[in-house]
N, C-alpha and C positions, 0 to 999 in steps of 0.2 A: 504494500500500500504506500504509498507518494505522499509524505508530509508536504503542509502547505510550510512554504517560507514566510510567509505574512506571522510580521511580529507581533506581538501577544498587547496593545496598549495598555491593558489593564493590569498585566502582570509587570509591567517596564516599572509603572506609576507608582504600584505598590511596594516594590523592590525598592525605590527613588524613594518613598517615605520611610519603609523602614529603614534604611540605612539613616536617614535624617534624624531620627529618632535616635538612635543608639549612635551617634554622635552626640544627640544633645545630652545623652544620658550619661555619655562620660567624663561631660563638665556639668554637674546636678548644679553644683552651687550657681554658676554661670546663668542654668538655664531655670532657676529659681527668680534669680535677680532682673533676667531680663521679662518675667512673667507680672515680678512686680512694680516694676516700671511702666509695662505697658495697666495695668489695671489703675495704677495710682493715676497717672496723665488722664486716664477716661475718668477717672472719680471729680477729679480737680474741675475737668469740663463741664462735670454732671453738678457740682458745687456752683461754678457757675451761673446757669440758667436755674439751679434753685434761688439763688439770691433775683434773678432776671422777674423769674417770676411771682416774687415774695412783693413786687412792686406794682406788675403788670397781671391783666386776665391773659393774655390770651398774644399769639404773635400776629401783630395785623391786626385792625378794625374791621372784625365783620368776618373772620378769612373761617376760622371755627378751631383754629387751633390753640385750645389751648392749654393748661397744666400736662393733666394725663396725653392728649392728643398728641403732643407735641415731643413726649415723651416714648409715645410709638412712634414717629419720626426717627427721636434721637438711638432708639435701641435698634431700629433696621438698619439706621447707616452702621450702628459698631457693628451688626451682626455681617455684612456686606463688605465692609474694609478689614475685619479680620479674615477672611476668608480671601481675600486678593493679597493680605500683606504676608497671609500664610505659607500662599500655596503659588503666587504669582510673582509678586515684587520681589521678594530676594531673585529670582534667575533673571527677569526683566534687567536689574538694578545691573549683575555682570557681564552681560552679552556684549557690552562696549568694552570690558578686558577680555571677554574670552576672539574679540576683535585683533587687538594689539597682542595677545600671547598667541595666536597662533592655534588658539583652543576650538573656534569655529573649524579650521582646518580637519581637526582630528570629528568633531561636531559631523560635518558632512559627508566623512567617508564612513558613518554606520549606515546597516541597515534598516534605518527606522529616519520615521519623517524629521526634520532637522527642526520643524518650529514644536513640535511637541518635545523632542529632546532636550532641546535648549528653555522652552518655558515649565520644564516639570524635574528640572535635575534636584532640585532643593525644595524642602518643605522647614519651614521655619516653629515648630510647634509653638516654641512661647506665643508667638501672635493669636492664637487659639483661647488663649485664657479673656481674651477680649469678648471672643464669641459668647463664652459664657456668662458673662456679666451682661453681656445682651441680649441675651437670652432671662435674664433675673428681671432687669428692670423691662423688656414687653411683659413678661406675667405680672408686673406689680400693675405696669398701667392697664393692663387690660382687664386686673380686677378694678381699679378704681374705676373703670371704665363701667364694666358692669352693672355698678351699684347707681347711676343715673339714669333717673327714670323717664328724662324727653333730652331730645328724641330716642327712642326706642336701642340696644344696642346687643344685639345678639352674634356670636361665633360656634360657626358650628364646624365640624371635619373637613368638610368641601371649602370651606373660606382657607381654612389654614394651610390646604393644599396646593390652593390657587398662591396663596400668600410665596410661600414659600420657594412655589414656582416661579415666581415674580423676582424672589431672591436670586435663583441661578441665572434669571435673564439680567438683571442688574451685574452681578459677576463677569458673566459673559461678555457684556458691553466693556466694562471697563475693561476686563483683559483685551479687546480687540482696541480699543485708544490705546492701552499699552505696549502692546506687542509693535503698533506701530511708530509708537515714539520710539521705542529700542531699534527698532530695525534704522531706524535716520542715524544711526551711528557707523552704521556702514558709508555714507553716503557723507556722511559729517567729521569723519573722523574717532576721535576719542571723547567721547559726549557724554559726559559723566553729570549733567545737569540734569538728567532723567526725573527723578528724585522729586527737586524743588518745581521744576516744570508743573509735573503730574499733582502737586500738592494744590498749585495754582490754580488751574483747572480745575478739579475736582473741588476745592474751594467752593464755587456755585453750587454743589449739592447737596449742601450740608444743610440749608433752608429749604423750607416747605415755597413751592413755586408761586403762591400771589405775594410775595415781597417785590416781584419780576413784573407784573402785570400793570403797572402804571407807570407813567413818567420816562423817564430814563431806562429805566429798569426792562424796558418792553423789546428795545432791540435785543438786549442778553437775554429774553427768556425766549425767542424766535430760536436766536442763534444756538443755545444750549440744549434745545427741548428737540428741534429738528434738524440742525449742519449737526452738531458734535451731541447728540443726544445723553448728555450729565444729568438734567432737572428729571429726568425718564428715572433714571436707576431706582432710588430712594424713593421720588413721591409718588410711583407707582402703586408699590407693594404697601407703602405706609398709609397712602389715603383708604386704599383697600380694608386695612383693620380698625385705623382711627375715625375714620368716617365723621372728616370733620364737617361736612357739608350736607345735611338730610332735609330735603331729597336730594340726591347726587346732581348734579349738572353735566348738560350735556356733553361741555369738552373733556370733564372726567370719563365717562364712557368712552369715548375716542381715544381719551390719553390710552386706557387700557388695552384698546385695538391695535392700539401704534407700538407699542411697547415690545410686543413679539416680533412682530414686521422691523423696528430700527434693530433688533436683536440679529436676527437674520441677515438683514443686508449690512451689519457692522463688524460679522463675523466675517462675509464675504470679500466683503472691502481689507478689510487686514490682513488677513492671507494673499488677496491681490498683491499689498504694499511690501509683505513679506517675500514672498517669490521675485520680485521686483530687486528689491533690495539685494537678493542673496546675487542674483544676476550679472550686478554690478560690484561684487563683491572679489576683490582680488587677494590672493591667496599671501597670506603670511612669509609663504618660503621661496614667493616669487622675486 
C-alpha cells in the first residue's frame, strides 16, 4: 500500500506546542514571572476603567455600553489577543531574523507549506494565563448581566457557539494583517518595527465602534470596519453577548454578515501577499 506524503498539519502543530511547553517548563521560574506580568498589566487596565466608570454610566451617550457591557467588550478583546500573542506573535515577531540568519533558507526546503511552518514554530504559553482571566471577568459580566431585568437578556448554547465562533474569525483576521506585515520584511529589509506597528493598528479595536461614528471619527471607522477590517474582530462577537442595543439595529445584522465574508477574503488576501513576498525573496547564501 502507497503512503500518502502529505504532511500531517495537525500532528506538525502539536509536536510545535509540545516542545514549547517543555521549554517553558524548564525555566518554571521564568515562565511563572512572565505569567504574572502579563495578568498584573491586564488587572492594572481593568483598574483603570473601574475608576473610568466609578465616574461615568456608560461609554458614549446613548451607545448602551455600559459597566457590565463594556466589560464583555473588554474580556473578548483579552480573550482574542491572548490567543494571537500565544500562538501567533512570537513566530510573526522572528520571521524578519529568520530573514537575515538564513533560517527562511532552511524554512523553504521542508516539506510542509512555508507560511504555516514559519507562523506555528512557537507557542508562547504564559500569554494563555490572559485567556483565562478573560474568561473570569465574561462570566462575572455576564452574570451581572443577567440579573437586569429591561431589556430582557438571555444566553443560551447556540449564542455561545456563535460567540465563540466569532472569536476564531477575529483571530483569523488579525493573523492574516499579521502575516502580512511580517512578510514586508522581505521586501523591506530587517523590519523589526512589526511589534509597535501592529500595537498601532490594533489600537482602534480596543473600543466599542460608535466612539467612530460621528465627527472625525467616521473616516477611521469606514477605513477600519471595511479596507483593514480591526473594528470587525472584537465588536462582532462582543455586541453578540452584551447586546448593548435592544432591538438590535440594522447595521449590527450586517456587521455580523460581513464578519465571515472580511474573514475569508483576508485570509485570501495574505497568503496572496505571502506567496508574493517569498517570490521576491533572495536566498541568504546567495
Amino acid at each position: 500500500m502507497l503512503q500518502s506524503n502529505k504532511p500531517n498539519y495537525l500532528g506538525v502543530f502539536v509536536t510545535f506546542a509540545r516542545n514549547s511547553l517543555i521549554r517553558d517548563m524548564s525555566f518554571r521560574s521564568n515562565f511563572l514571572l512572565d505569567c504574572v506580568s502579563s495578568v498584573s498589566w491586564l488587572l492594572m487596565n481593568l483598574g483603570f476603567y473601574l475608576i473610568v466608570f466609578h465616574h461615568v454610566k456608560s461609554i458614549g451617550v446613548a451607545t448602551g455600553w455600559g459597566r457590565n457591557e463594556f466589560y464583555v467588550f473588554l474580556a473578548t478583546t483579552w480573550l482574542i489577543n491572548s490567543l494571537v500573542q500565544a500562538f501567533l506573535m512570537p513566530n510573526a515577531q522572528e520571521f524578519s531574523e529568520l530573514i537575515r540568519t538564513g533560517g527562511l533558507d532552511f524554512a523553504l526546503l521542508k516539506p510542509i507549506d512555508t507560511q504555516f511552518l514559519i507562523s506555528f514554530r512557537k507557542v508562547e504559553w504564559s500569554s494563555l494565563s490572559n485567556f483565562f482571566l478573560g474568561l473570569i471577568i465574561l462570566v462575572y459580566a455576564m452574570l451581572q448581566l443577567s440579573f437586569r431585568t429591561e431589556p430582557a437578556w438571555t444566553v443560551g448554547p447556540g449564542l455561545m457557539i456563535l460567540y465563540f465562533a466569532y472569536i476564531v474569525c477575529g483571530v483569523v483576521m488579525l493573523y492574516s494583517l499579521m502575516i502580512c506585515l511580517a512578510a514586508t520584511s522581505i521586501w523591506l529589509g530587517r523590519n523589526q518595527s512589526l511589534y509597535d506597528f501592529w500595537f498601532y493598528i490594533t489600537n482602534f479595536s480596543r473600543y466599542p465602534m460608535e466612539i467612530y461614528q460621528s465627527g472625525w471619527g467616521v473616516p477611521l471607522w469606514y477605513a477600519f470596519t471595511f479596507a483593514v477590517p480591526i473594528l470587525v474582530v472584537v465588536n462582532v462577537p462582543a455586541r453578540l453577548l452584551a447586546q448593548p442595543l435592544v432591538p438590535r439595529q440594522a447595521w449590527e445584522w450586517g456587521l455580523m454578515l460581513f464578519a465571515p465574508l472580511a474573514t475569508i477574503a483576508s485570509v485570501f488576501l495574505s497568503r496572496w501577499v505571502f506567496q508574493r513576498a517569498l517570490k521576491s525573496y533572495a536566498s541568504a547564501s546567495s
